[in-house]
DRENDO-1510 file (C-alpha; in Angstrom, 1 decimal, always signed):
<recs>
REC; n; res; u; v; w
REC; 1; UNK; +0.0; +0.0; +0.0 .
REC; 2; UNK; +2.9; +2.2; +0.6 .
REC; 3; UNK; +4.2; +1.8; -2.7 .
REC; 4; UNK; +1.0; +2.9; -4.1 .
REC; 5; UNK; +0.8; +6.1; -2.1 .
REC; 6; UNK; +4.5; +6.7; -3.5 .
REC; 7; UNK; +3.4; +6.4; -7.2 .
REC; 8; UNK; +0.3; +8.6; -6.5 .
REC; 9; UNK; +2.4; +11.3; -4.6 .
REC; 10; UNK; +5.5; +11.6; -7.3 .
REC; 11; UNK; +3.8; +10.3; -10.0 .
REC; 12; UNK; +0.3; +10.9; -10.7 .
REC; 13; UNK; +0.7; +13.8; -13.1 .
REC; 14; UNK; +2.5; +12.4; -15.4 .
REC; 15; UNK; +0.1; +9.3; -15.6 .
REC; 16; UNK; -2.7; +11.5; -16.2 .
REC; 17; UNK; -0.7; +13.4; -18.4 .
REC; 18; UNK; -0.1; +10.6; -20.7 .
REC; 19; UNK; -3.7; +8.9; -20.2 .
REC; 20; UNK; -4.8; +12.5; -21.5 .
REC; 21; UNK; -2.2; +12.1; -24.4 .
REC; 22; UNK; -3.1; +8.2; -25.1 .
REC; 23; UNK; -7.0; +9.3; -25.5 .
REC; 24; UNK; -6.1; +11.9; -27.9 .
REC; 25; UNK; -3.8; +9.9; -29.8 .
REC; 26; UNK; -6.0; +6.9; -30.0 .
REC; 27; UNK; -9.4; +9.5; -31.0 .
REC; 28; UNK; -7.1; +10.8; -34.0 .
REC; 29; UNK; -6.8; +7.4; -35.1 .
REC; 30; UNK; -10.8; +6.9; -35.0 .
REC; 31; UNK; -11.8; +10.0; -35.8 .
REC; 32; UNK; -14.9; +10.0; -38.6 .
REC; 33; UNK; -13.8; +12.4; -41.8 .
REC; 34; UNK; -16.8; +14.5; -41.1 .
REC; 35; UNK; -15.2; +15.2; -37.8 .
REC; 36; UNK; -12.0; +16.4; -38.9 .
REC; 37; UNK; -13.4; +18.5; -41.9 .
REC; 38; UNK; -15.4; +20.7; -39.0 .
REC; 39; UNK; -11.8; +21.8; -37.7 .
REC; 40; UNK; -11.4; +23.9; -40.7 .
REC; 41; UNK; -7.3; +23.0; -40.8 .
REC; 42; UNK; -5.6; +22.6; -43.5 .
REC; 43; UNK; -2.6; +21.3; -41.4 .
REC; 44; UNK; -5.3; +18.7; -40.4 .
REC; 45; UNK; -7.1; +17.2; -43.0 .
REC; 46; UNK; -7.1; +13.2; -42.1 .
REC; 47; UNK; -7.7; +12.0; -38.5 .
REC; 48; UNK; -4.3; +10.3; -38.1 .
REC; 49; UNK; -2.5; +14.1; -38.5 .
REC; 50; UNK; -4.2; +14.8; -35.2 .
REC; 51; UNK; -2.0; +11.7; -33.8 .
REC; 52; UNK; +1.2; +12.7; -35.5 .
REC; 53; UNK; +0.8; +15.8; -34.1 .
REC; 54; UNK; +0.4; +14.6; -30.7 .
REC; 55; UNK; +3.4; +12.6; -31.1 .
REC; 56; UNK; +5.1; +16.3; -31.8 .
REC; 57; UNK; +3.6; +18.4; -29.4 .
REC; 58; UNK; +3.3; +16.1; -26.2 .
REC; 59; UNK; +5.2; +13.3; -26.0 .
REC; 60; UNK; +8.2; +15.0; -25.8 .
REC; 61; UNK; +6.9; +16.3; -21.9 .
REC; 62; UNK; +6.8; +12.5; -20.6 .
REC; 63; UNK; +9.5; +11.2; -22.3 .
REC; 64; UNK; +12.1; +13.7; -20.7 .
REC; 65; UNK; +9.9; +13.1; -17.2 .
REC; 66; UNK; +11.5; +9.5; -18.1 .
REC; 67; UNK; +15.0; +10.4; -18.8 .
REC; 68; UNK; +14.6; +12.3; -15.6 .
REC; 69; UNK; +13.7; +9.1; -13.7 .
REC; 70; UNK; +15.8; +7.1; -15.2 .
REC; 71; UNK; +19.0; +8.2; -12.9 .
REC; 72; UNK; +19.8; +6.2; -9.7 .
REC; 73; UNK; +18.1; +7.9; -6.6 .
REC; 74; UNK; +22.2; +7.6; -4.9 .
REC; 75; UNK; +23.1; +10.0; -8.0 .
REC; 76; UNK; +20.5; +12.4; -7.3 .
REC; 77; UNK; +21.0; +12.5; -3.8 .
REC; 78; UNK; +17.7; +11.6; -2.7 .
REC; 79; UNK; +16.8; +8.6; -0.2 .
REC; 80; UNK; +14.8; +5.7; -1.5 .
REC; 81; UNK; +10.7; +5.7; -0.6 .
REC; 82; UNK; +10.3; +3.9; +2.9 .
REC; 83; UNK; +14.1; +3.4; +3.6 .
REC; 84; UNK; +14.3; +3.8; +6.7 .
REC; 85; UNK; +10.8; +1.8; +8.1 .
REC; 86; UNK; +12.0; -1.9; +9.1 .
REC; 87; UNK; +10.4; -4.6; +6.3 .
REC; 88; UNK; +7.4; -5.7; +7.1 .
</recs>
């Protein structure tokens, strides 16, 4: 249960973030033609240009969010989540 508070406390935004991301990427996929047409782009003229451009514009955010994480804690200088509570 502890764990779970951890990834809720550090990490919730970015999972909402890219849930947000993954609906819009998906609904670009699906999207009817008569759908896209009422957008009145002529950058976006096919549904699947609304998930290239997501790709563009906002997965950049989580993936450096993940080259963030991806250093050891000891290198950041932070202590590990529940390191000092005895195991259980």
């Amino acid at each position: 249960m502890d764990r779970v508070k951890y990834i809720l406390k550090y990490h919730l935004h970015v999972i909402l973030y890219l849930y947000f991301w993954f609906g819009l990427f998906v609904c670009g996929l699906a999207a009817p033609r008569h759908r896209v047409e009422e957008l009145g782009s002529s950058l976006v003229s096919q549904g699947w240009h609304l998930s290239l451009l997501s790709l563009f514009l906002v997965l950049p955010v989580p993936l450096a969010y993940l080259w963030r994480m991806r250093r050891p804690r000891a290198r950041r200088g932070e202590k590990a989540p529940l390191a000092d509570r005895p195991a259980a």
